[in-house]
C-alpha positions as CSV (number, residue, x, y, z in Angstrom):
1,X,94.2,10.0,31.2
2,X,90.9,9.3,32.7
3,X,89.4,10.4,36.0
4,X,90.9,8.0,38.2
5,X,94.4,7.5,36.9
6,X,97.0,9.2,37.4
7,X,101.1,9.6,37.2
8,X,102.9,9.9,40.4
9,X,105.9,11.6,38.0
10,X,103.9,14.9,38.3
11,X,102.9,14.2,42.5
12,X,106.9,13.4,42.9
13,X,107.9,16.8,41.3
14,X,105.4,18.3,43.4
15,X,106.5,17.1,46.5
16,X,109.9,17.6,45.7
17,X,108.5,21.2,45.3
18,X,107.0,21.5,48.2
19,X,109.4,19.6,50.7
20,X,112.1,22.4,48.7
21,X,110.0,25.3,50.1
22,X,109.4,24.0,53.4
23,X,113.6,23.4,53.5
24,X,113.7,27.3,52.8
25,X,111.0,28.2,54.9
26,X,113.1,26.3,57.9
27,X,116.0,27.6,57.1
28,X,115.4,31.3,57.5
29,X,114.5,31.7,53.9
30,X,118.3,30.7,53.0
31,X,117.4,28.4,49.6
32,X,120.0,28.0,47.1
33,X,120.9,25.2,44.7
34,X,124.3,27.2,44.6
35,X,126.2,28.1,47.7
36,X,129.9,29.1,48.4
37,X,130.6,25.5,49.1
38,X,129.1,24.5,45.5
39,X,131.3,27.2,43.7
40,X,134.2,26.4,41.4
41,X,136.8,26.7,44.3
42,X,135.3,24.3,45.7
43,X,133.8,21.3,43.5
44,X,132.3,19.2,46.3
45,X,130.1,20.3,49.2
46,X,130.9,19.1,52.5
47,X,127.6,18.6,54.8
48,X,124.1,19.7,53.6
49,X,123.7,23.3,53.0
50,X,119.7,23.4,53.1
51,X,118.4,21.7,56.1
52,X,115.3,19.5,55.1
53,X,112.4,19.2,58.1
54,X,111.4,15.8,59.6
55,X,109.8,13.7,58.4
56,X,110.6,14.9,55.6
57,X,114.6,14.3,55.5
58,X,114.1,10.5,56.2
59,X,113.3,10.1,52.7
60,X,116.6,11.7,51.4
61,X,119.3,9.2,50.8
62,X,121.5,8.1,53.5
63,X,123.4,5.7,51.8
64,X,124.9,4.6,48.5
65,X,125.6,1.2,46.7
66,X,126.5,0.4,43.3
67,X,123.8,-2.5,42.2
68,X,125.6,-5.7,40.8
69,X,123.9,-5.2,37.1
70,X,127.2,-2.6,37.0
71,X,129.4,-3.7,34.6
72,X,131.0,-3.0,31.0
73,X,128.9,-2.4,27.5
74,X,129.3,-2.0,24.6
75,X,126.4,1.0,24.0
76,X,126.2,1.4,20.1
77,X,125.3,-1.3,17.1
78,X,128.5,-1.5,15.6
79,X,130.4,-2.5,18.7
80,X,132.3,0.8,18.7
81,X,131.7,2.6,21.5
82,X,132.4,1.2,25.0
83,X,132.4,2.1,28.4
84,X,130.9,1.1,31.9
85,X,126.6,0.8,32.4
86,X,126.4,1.7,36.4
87,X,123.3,1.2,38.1
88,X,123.0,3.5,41.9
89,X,121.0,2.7,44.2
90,X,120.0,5.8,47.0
91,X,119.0,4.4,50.1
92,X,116.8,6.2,52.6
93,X,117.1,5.7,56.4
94,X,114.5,2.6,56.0
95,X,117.1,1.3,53.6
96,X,114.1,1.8,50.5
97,X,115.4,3.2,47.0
98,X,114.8,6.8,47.1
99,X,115.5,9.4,44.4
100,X,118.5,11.5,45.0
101,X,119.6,15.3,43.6
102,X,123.4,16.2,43.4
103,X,126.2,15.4,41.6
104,X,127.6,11.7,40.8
105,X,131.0,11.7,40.7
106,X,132.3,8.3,39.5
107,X,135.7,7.1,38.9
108,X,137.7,4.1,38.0
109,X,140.6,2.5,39.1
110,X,142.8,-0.4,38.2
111,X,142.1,-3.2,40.5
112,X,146.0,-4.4,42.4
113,X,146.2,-7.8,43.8
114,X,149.3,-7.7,45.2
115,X,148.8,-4.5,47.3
116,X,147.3,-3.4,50.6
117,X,145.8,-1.1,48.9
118,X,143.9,-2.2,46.2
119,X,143.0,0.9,44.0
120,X,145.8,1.3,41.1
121,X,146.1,4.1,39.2
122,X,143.0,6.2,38.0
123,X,141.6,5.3,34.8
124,X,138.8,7.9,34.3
125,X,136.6,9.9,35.7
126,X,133.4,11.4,34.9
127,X,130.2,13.5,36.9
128,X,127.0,13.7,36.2
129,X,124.5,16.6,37.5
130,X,121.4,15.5,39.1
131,X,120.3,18.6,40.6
132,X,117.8,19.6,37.3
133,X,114.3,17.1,37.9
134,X,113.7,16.5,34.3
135,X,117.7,15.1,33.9
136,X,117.4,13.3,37.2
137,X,114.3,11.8,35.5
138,X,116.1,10.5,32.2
139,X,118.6,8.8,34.2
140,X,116.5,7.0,36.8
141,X,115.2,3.7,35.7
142,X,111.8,2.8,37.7
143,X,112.2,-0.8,37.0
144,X,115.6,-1.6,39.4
145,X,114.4,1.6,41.3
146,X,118.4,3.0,40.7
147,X,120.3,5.7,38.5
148,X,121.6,4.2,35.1
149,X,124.8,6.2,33.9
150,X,126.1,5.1,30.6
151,X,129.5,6.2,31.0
152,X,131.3,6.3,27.4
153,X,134.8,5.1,27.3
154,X,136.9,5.1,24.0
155,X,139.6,2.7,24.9
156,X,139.2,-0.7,24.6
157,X,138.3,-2.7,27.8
158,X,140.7,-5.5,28.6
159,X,137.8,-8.6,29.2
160,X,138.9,-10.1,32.2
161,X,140.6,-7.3,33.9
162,X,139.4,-6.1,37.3
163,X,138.6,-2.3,37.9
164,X,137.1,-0.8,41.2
165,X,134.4,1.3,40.4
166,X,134.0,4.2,43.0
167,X,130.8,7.1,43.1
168,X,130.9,10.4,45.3
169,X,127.9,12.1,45.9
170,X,127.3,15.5,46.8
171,X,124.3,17.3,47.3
172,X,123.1,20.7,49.6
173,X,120.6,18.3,50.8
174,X,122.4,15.8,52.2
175,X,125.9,15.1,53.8
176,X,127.9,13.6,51.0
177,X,127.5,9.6,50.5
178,X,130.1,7.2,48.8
179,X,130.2,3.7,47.4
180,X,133.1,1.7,45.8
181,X,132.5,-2.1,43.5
182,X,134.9,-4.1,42.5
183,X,134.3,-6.0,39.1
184,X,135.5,-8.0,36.3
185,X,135.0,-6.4,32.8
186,X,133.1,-8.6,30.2
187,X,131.3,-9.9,33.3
């Protein structure tokens, strides 16, 4: 690069970095990615465990939504391997795509008409872990500003059939957000 340019990856890590030690700092030098609520006893954290300074927190997402490219792939040449591409969107409190560290939890549910309740019976799951920069990096795509999750499923996918796609996602930054879609496979 030459004087003049620049990347903003490496100015976004670093003021990820330094918005992270200014949480700490504020919190009474309390900084862990882990916490008792993080542990195995309990998968999901409840409300935010590090407490992020304003203006600072505005930027953290305050909302969820799953963007309408969402829908069901077919992710290698030969047709084989299938599953669900998901695009999230993190919304700020200016409703602007923001990044967001923590845990996607995503799963899928047959879609049921003829209920009051329209979530059948679980299909799959899966989570992702955001909390690592460099993997929260691989999976965000800068062009529809959201996460893309390729989640690989080795059934076949009736086209035609409707699912409800639902993320949960927790994170010590933030209290945790939730978003549900509804959509037709091979759409």
């Amino acid at each position: 690069m030459g004087y003049g340019e620049h990347s903003s990856r490496p100015l976004a890590a670093v003021a990820l970095a330094v918005a992270m030690a200014l949480a700490a700092g504020c919190n009474g030098g309390k900084f862990s990615m882990t916490s008792p609520a993080n542990s195995a006893a309990s998968a999901r954290p409840e409300p935010a465990d590090v407490k992020v300074p304003a203006p600072l927190h505005l930027l953290l997402p305050k909302a969820m939504r799953i963007h309408p490219f969402t829908g069901t792939r077919t992710f290698d040449e030969a047709g084989g391997v299938k599953g669900i591409d998901v695009r999230v969107e993190a919304l700020d409190a200016y409703g602007d795509a923001t990044k967001a560290f923590g845990k996607f939890h995503f799963a899928l549910y047959q879609h049921q008409s003829d209920s009051p309740s329209p979530r059948g019976p679980r299909v799959a799951t899966w989570e992702e872990d955001l909390l690592d920069p460099e993997k929260n990096l691989v999976h965000w795509d800068s062009i529809t500003r959201a996460y893309a999750f390729k989640l690989q499923w080795y059934k076949a996918i009736p086209v035609g059939q409707k699912f409800i796609l639902a993320v949960d996602f927790s994170s010590p930054f933030t209290a945790r957000k939730f978003a549900e879609r509804v959509f037709v496979s091979g759409q």
